[in-house]
C-alpha positions in Angstrom: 74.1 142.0 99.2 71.9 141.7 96.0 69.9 138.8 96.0 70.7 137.7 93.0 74.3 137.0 93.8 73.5 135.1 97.0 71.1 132.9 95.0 74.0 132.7 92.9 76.3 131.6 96.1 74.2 129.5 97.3 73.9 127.6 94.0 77.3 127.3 93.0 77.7 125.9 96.6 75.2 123.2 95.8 76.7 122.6 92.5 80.2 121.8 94.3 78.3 119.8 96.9 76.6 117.5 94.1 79.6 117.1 92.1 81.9 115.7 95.3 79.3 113.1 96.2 78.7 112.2 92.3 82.9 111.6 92.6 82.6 109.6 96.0 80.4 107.3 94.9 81.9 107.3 91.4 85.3 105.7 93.5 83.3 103.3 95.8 81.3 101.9 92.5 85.3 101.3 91.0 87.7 101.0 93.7 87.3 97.7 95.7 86.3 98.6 99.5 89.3 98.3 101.7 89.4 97.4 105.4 91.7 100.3 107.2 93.2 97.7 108.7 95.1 96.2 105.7 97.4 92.9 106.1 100.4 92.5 107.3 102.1 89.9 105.9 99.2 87.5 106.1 97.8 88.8 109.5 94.8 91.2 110.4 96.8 94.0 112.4 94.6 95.0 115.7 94.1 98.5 117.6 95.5 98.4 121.0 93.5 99.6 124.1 93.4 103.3 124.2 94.6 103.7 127.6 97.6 101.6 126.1 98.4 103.8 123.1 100.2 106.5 124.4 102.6 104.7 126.5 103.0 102.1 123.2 103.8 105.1 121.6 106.7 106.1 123.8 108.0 102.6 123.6 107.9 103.0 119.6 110.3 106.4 120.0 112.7 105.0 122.3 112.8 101.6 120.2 112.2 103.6 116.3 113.0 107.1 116.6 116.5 108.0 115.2 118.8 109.2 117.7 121.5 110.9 115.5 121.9 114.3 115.8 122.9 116.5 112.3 123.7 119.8 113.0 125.2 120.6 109.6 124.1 124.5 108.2 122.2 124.1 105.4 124.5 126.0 102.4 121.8 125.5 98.8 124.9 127.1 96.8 127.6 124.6 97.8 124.8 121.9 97.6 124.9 120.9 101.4 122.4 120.1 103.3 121.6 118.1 106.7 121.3 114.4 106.4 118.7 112.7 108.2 118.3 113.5 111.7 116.5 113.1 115.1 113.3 114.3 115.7 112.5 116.3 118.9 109.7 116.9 120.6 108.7 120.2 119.2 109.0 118.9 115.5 105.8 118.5 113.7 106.2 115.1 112.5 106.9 114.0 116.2 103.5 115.6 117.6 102.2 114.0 114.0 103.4 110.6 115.1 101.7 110.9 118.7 98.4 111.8 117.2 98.9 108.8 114.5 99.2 106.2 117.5 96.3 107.3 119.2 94.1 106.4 116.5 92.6 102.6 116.2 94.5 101.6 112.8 97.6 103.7 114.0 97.9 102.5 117.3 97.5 98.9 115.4 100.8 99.1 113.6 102.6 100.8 117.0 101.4 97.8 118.6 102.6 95.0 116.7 106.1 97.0 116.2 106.9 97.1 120.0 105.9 93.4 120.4 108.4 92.3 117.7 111.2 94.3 118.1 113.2 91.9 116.7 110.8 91.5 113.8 111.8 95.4 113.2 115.4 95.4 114.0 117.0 98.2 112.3 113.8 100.0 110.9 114.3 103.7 111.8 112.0 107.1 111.6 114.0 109.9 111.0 113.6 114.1 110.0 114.9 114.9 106.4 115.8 118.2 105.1 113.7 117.0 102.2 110.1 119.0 102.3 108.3 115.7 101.5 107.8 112.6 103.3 109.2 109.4 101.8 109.8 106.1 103.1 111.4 102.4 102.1 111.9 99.0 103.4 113.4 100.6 106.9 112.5 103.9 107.2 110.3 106.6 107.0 111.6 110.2 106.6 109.3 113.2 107.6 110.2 116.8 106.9 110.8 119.5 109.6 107.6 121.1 108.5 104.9 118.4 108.6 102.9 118.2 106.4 104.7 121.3 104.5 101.6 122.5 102.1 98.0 122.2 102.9 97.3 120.8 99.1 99.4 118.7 97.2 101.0 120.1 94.4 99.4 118.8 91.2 96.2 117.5 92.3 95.3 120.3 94.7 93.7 118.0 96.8 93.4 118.5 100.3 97.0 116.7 102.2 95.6 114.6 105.7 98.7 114.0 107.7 97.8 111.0 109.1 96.7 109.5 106.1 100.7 110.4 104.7 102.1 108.3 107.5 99.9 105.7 106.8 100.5 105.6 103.1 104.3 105.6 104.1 104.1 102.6 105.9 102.7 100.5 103.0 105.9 101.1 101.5 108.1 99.5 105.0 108.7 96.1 105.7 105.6 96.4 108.1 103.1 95.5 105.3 106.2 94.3 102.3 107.7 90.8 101.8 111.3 90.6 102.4 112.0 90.3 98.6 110.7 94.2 98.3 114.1 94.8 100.6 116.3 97.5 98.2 113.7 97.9 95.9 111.7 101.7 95.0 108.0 102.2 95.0 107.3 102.5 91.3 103.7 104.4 90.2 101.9 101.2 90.8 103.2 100.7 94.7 101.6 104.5 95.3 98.4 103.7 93.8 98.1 100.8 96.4 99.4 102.7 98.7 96.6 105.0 98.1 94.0 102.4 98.1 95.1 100.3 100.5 95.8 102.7 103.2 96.0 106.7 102.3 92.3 106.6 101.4 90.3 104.2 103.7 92.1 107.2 106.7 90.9 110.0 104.7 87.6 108.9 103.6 87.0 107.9 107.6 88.2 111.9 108.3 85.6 113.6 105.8 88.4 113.7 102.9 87.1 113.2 99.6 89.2 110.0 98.9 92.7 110.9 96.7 91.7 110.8 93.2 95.5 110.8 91.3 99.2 110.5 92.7 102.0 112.1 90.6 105.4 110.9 90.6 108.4 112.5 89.6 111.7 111.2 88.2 109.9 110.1 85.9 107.5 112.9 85.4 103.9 110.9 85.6 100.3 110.7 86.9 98.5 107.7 87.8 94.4 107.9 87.8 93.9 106.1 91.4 90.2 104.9 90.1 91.5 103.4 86.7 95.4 102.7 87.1 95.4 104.3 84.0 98.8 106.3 83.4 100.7 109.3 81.6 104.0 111.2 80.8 103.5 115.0 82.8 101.4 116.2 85.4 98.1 115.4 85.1 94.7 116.6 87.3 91.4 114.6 87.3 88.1 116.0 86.1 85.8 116.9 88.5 82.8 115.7 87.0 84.6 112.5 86.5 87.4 111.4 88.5 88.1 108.2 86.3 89.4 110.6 84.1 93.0 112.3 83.6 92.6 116.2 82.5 95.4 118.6 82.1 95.5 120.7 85.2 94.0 124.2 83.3 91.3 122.7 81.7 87.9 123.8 82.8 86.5 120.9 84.3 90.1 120.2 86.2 89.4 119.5 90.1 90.8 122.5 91.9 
């Protein structure tokens, strides 16, 4: 290889380096440090032991885990599709689920779900024919494929499994008041969810922390660091993260 282009490499390489660590600390200077053990409802959640996490973790599948079976054939033309159904075993957002509880801030909200099942009455987890995850007061859905792209969509970012469940459950009534019962997450709800949750996981992992969220329905982007928000699909710069950028501009975070 000519040395001139591994020069070249190697410095386009430190480039990238610099400019994810200038973003990093750009988000910990402007996003409040949060514990990844947020509250629930007033109370500090705790991990369990980890010889007790994977049998807690069976208990939470016999107790959470929907049982219904839908074996209806997916027809796109006639506009049918499966409804929510139980996940087995071989699915990946059961072996997703498993590995969720055996970490400290996973097993934390496995633990306080078995010890109040009454608490949690009627909260189910279920597999949607949907190829996102999505969640409310009592539920969370997961696709068959789990998570079903590597990046997400708009932002391109890097997608960390775990950190998806754990952003789904700030939207149940693990970590919401009773009065959010019947209500959808709006823009706002995902950025916390972010923050709160999604971020403190990924940032622990090696992820760069999530940077923008992009809702549809309507059509918007939120800038995680700012709150700041707008009509579309929007990126963030990655020279500046605080900053909203349409996704083929040159500085756009790929």
């Amino acid at each position: 290889m000519d040395n001139s282009i591994l020069k070249t490499d190697k410095a386009r390489g430190l480039d990238s380096l610099q400019l994810r660590l200038k973003r990093e600390q750009n988000y910990r200077e402007k996003v409040l440090h949060t514990s990844v053990f947020p509250q629930a409802m007033g109370r500090t959640l705790t991990p369990a032991s980890e010889g007790n996490r994977i049998s807690n973790f069976l208990k939470f599948v016999e107790l959470y885990f929907s049982k219904k079976v839908d074996n209806t054939i997916p027809d796109p033309e006639f506009n049918i599709y499966p409804g929510p159904t139980k996940m087995t075993e071989s699915s990946d957002g059961y072996k997703a689920f498993k590995q969720f509880a055996k970490t400290d801030y996973g097993s934390s909200v496995i633990k306080e779900m078995i010890n109040n099942p009454k608490k949690y009455k009627g909260f189910v987890i279920k597999q949607g024919a949907q190829k996102w995850a999505s969640a409310g007061y009592r539920f969370i859905v997961l696709p068959k494929r789990f998570p079903d792209r590597a990046r997400f969509q708009t932002s391109g970012q890097r997608v960390y499994d775990l950190a998806i469940i754990y952003h789904e459950f700030a939207h149940t009534m693990v970590f919401q008041p009773a009065a959010a019962k019947g209500k959808k997450a709006n823009i706002n709800d995902e950025r916390m969810a972010v923050i709160k949750f999604e971020n403190p996981v990924r940032m622990r992992r090696g992820y760069e922390p999530r940077y923008s969220y992009t809702k549809t329905n309507p059509l918007e982007t939120i800038n995680i660091i700012t709150g700041n928000k707008k009509p579309g699909r929007w990126v963030v710069s990655a020279s500046d993260p605080a900053k909203l950028i349409k996704p083929n501009d040159r500085d756009a975070l790929k």
